[in-house]
C-alpha positions in Angstrom: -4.2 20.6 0.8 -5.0 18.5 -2.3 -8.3 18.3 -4.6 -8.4 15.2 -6.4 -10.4 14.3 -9.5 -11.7 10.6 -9.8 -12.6 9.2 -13.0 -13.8 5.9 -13.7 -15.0 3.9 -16.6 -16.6 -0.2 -16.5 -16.6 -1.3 -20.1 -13.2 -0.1 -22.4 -12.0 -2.8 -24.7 -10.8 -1.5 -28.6 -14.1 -1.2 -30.0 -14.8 1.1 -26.5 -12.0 2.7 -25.6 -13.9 5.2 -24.1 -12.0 8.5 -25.1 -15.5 10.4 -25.5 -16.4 9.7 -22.1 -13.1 10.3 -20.3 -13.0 14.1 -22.1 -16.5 14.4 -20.7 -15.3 13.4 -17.2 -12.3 15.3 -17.3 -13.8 18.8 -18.5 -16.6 18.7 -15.6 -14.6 17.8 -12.8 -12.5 20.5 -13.8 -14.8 22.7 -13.6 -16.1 21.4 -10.7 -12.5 21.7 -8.8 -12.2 25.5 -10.3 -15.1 26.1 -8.4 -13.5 25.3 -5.2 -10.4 27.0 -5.8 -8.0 24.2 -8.1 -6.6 25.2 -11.1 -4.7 21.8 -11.9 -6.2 19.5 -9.7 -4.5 15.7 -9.4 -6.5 13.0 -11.4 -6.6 9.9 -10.8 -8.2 6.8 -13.1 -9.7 3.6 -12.8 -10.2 3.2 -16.7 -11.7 -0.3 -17.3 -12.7 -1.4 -14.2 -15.9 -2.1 -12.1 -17.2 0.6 -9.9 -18.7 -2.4 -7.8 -14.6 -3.2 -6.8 -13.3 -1.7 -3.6 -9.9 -1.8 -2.3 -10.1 -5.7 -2.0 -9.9 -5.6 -6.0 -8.3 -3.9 -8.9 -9.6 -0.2 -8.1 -5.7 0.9 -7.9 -6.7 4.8 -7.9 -9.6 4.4 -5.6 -7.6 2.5 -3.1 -4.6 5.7 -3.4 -7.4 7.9 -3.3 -8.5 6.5 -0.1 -5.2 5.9 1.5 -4.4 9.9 0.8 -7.9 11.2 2.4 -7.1 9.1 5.5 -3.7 11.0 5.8 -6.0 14.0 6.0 -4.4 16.0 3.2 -7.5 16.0 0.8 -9.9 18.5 1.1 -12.1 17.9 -1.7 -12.7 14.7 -3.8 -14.5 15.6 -7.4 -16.3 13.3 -9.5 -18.3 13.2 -12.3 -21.5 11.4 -11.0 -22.3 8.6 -7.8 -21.9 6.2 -10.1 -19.0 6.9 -11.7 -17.3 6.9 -7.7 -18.8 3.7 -6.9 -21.6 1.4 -7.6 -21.6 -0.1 -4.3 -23.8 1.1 -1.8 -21.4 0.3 1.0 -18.5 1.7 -0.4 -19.5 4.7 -1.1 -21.1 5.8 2.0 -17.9 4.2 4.0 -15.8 7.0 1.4 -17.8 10.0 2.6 -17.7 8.8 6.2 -14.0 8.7 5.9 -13.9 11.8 4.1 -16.0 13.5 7.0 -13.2 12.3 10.0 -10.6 13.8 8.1 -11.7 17.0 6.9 -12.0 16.7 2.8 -15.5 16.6 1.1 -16.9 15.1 -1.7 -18.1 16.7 -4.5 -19.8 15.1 -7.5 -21.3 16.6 -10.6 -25.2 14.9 -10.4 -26.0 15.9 -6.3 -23.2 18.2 -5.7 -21.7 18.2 -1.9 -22.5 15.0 -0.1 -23.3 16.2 3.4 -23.7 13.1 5.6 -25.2 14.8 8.4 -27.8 16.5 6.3 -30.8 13.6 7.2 -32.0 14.5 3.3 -28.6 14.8 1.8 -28.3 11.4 3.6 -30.9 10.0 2.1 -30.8 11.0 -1.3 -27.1 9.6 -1.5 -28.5 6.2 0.2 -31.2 5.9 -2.3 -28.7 7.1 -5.5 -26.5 4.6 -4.2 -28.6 1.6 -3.9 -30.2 2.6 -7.4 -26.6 2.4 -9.1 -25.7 -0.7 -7.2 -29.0 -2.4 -8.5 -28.1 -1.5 -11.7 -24.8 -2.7 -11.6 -26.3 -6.1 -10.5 -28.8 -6.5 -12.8 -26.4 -5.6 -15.5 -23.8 -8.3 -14.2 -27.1 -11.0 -14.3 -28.5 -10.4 -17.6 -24.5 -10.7 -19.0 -24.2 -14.1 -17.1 -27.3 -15.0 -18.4 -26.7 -13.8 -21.9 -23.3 -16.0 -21.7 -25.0 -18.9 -20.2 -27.5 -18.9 -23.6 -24.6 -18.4 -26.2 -23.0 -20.9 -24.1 -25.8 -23.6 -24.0 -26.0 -22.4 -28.0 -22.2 -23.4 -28.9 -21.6 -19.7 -29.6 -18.7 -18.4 -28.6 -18.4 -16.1 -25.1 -16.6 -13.0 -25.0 -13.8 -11.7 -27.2 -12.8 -14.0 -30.3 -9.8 -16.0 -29.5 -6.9 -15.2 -31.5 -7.4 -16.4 -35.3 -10.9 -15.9 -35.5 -9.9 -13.0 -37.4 -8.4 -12.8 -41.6 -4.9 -12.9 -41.2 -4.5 -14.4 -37.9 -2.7 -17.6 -38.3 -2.5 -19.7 -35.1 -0.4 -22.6 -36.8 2.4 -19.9 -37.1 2.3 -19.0 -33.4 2.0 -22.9 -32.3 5.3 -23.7 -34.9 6.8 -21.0 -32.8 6.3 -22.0 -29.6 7.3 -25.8 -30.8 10.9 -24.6 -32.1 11.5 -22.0 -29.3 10.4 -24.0 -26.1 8.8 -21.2 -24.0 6.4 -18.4 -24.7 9.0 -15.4 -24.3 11.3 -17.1 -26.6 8.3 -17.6 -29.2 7.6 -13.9 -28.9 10.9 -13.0 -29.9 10.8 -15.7 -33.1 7.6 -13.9 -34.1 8.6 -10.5 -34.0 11.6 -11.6 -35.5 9.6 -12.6 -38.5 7.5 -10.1 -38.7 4.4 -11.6 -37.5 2.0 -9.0 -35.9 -0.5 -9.5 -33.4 -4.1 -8.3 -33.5 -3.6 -4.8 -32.7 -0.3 -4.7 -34.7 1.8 -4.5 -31.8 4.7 -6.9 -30.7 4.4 -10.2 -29.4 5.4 -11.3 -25.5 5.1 -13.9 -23.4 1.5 -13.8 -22.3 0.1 -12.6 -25.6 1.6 -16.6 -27.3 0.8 -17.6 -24.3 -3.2 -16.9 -24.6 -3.1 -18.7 -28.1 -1.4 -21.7 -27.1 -3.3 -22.2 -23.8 -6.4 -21.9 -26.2 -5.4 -24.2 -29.0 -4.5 -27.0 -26.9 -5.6 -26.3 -23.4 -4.0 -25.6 -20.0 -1.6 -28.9 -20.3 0.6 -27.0 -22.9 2.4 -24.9 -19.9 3.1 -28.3 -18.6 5.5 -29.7 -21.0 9.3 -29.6 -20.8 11.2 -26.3 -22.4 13.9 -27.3 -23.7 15.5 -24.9 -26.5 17.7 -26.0 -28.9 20.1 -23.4 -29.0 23.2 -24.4 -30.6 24.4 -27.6 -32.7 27.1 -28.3 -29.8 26.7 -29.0 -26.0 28.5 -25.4 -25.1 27.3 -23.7 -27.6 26.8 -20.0 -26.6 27.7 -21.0 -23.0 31.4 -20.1 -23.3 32.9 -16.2 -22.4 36.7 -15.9 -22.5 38.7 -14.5 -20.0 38.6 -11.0 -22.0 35.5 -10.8 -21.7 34.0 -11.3 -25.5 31.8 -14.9 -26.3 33.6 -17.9 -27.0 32.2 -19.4 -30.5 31.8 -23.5 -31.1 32.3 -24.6 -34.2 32.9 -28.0 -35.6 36.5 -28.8 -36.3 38.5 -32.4 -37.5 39.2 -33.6 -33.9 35.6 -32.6 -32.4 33.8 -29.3 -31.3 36.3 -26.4 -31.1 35.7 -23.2 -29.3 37.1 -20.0 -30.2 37.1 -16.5 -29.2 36.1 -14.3 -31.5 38.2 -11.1 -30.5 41.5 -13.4 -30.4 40.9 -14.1 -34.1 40.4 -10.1 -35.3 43.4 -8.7 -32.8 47.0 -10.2 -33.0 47.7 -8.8 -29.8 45.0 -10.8 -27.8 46.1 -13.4 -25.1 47.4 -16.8 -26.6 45.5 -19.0 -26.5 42.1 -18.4 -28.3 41.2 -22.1 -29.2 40.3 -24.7 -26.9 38.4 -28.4 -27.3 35.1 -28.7 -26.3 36.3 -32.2 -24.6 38.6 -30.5 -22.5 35.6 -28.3 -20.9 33.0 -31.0 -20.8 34.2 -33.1 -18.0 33.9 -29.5 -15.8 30.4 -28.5 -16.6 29.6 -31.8 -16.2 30.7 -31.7 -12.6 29.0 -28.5 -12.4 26.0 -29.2 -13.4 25.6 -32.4 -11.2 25.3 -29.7 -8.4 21.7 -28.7 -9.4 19.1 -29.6 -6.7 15.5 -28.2 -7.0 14.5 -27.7 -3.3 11.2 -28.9 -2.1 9.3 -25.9 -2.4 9.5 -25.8 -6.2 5.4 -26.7 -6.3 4.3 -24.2 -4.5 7.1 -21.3 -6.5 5.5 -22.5 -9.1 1.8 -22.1 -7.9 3.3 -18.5 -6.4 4.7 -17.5 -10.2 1.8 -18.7 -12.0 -0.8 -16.1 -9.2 2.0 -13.3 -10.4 2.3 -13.8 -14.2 -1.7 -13.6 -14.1 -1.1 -10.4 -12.1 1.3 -8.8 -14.4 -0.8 -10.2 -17.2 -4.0 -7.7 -15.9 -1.5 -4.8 -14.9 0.2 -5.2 -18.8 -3.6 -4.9 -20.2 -4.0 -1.7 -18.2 -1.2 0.0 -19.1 -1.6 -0.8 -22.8 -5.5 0.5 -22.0 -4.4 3.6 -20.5 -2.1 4.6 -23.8 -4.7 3.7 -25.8 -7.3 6.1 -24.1 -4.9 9.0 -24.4 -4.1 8.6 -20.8 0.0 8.1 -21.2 2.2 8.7 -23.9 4.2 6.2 -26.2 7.5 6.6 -23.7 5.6 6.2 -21.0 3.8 3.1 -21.9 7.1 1.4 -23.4 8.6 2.3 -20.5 6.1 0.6 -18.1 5.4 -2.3 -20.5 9.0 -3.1 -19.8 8.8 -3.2 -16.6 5.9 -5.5 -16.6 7.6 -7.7 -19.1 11.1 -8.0 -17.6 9.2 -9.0 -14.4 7.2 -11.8 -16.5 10.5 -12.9 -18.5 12.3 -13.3 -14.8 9.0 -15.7 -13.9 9.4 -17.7 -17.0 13.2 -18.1 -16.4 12.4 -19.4 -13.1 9.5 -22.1 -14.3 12.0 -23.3 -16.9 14.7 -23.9 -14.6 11.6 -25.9 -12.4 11.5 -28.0 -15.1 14.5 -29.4 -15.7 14.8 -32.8 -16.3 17.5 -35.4 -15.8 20.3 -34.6 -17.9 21.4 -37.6 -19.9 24.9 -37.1 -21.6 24.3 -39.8 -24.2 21.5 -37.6 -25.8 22.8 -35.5 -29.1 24.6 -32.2 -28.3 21.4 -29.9 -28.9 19.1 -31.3 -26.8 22.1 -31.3 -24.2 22.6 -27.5 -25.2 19.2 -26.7 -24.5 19.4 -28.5 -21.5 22.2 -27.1 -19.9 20.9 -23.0 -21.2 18.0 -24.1 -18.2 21.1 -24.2 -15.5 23.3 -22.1 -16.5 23.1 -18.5 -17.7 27.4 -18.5 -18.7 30.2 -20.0 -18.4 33.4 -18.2 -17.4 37.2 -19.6 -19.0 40.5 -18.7 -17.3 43.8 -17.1 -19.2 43.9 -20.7 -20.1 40.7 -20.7 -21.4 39.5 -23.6 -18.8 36.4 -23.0 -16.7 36.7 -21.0 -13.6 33.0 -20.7 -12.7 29.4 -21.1 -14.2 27.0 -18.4 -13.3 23.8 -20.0 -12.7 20.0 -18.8 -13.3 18.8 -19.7 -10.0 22.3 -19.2 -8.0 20.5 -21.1 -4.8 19.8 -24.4 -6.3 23.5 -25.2 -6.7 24.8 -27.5 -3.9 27.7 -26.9 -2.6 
């Protein structure tokens, strides 16, 4: 059977990142499990995060460590203090109930073994618990109140916003976000260029897309994304039939694309070159076939509940490497995952905004346009289309 060791800490943020206080944690509760027979006991962390939250909330480790007493494989749950277990009365007294039915005890390092069906034990756990969750309240009223004064002040609440600091330029971000169209593509221009953010860490998605938000208010998600890509309609569209990019350049008769690998190996399939205006009246045709279903609102009210989501879990994660918790691999490698997730939801809300295509408008707008449907566009031997693959495959009638 398992011992596991609970740690939890409210307030981490980069002037706290609480690295003193986790070592503390850490080196009683493991002294604590030694005690009962655990040499390498399991932790698990809630770093940053209210100990008034239950499962209902964003107490991630607490709602595992729940979910694995109830299978009844825990015998003993260690933790530093009450309060760092929970601040909620409630809560905690439901934990050691459900630690009672299926046999694993609690054991933390300021009243040692709760024993529920000692009447003083009882008691003394009641009384500690009501204590911590009146300080918790009291602590959450004189910060609302605090905010409500700066706020009634003009002073600013909570963190600084970005550029607020020497050397943080939010014109830079907002010229980004202008010339790319969407926050992940703005990311990419910034890192690009060298631009750091706060921390000196790489831009994404949500990070330009807490500056812009700020600087010119919720309405900026609003606006149409269309990227100018290329100076032609097809421009980086186009894949030949052996499987390299097809590049469009301008040429005497009009746009002329060309594969790339044709021109470096003799031996390629003839032909390499093809007109642009022998391709357009096909994508064309193609792209006549979009139709956004009526459910796109509410996608889009789904997708913006997630990228918030991913947005906290992303903060976490960068939290937890920052407290020593993970190392560098391991936070790149979860960062990833967060932000492949967020880059998919931003592919879908620019697709959701597509707007009437109109063929008389200059080839770069049309570009950026047609980059929203379509992710490629496959040529034959021949180098003619043979079949577009689309970002959202569903949305094409047949």
């Amino acid at each position: 059977m398992d011992t596991l060791i609970y740690l939890r800490r409210s307030v981490v943020d980069e002037q706290n990142p609480g690295v003193v206080s986790y070592e503390q944690q850490l080196a009683r509760c493991q002294d604590l499990a030694r005690g009962h027979g655990a040499d390498a006991p399991e932790v698990l962390v809630d770093w940053g995060r209210s100990g008034g939250e239950g499962l209902e909330h964003r107490r991630s480790a607490y709602q595992d460590l729940r979910e694995r007493v109830a299978t009844g494989r825990v015998r003993w749950i260690v933790s530093y203090d009450l309060s760092r277990l929970s601040r909620s009365t409630r809560e905690t007294l439901d934990l050691v109930a459900l630690a009672t039915q299926n046999g694993a005890k609690v054991h933390v390092g300021d009243l040692g073994i709760l024993d529920p069906s000692d009447p003083t034990g009882q008691f003394t756990m009641t009384a500690l618990s009501g204590a911590n969750t009146l300080l918790r309240d009291m602590a959450r009223k004189r910060g609302k109140e605090i905010a409500a004064d700066r706020k009634a002040q003009g002073l600013p609440v909570g963190r600084p916003p970005y550029g607020s600091l020497p050397g943080e330029d939010v014109a830079v971000v907002l010229a980004a976000f202008d010339l790319a169209g969407s926050y992940h593509h703005a990311a990419r221009e910034l890192n690009a260029a060298g631009v750091a953010t706060r921390a000196g860490n790489q831009w994404y998605g949500t990070s330009v897309r807490r500056v812009v938000v700020h600087a010119r208010g919720s309405t900026a998600t609003a606006r149409p994304r269309i990227r100018s890509r290329g100076l032609h309609e097809l421009s980086g569209l186009l894949w030949c039939a052996c499987g390299g990019p097809m590049t469009v350049t301008r040429a005497p008769g009009g746009a002329l694309a060309a594969c790339g690998r044709g021109i470096d190996d003799p031996n390629h399939p003839r032909p390499i070159y093809v007109s642009q205006v022998k391709l357009l009246p096909w994508v064309r045709s193609e792209a006549g076939r979009l139709r956004l279903p009526e459910a796109v609102e509410l996608e889009k009210s789904n997708d913006e509940r997630r990228r918030e989501q991913l947005d906290r879990k992303r903060e976490r994660i960068i939290d937890t490497y920052t407290d020593g918790l993970i190392d560098r691999a391991a936070r790149d490698r979860r960062v990833a995952e967060v932000d492949a997730e967020r880059d998919a939801l931003e592919v879908r809300a620019e697709v959701i905004t597509v707007p009437a295509l109109d063929w008389s408008w200059p080839p770069e707008t049309i570009n950026g346009i047609l980059r929203l449907i379509f992710r490629s566009i496959q040529l034959g031997p021949d180098l003619l289309p043979v079949s577009a693959q689309w970002l959202v495959p569903e949305w094409r009638s047949a």
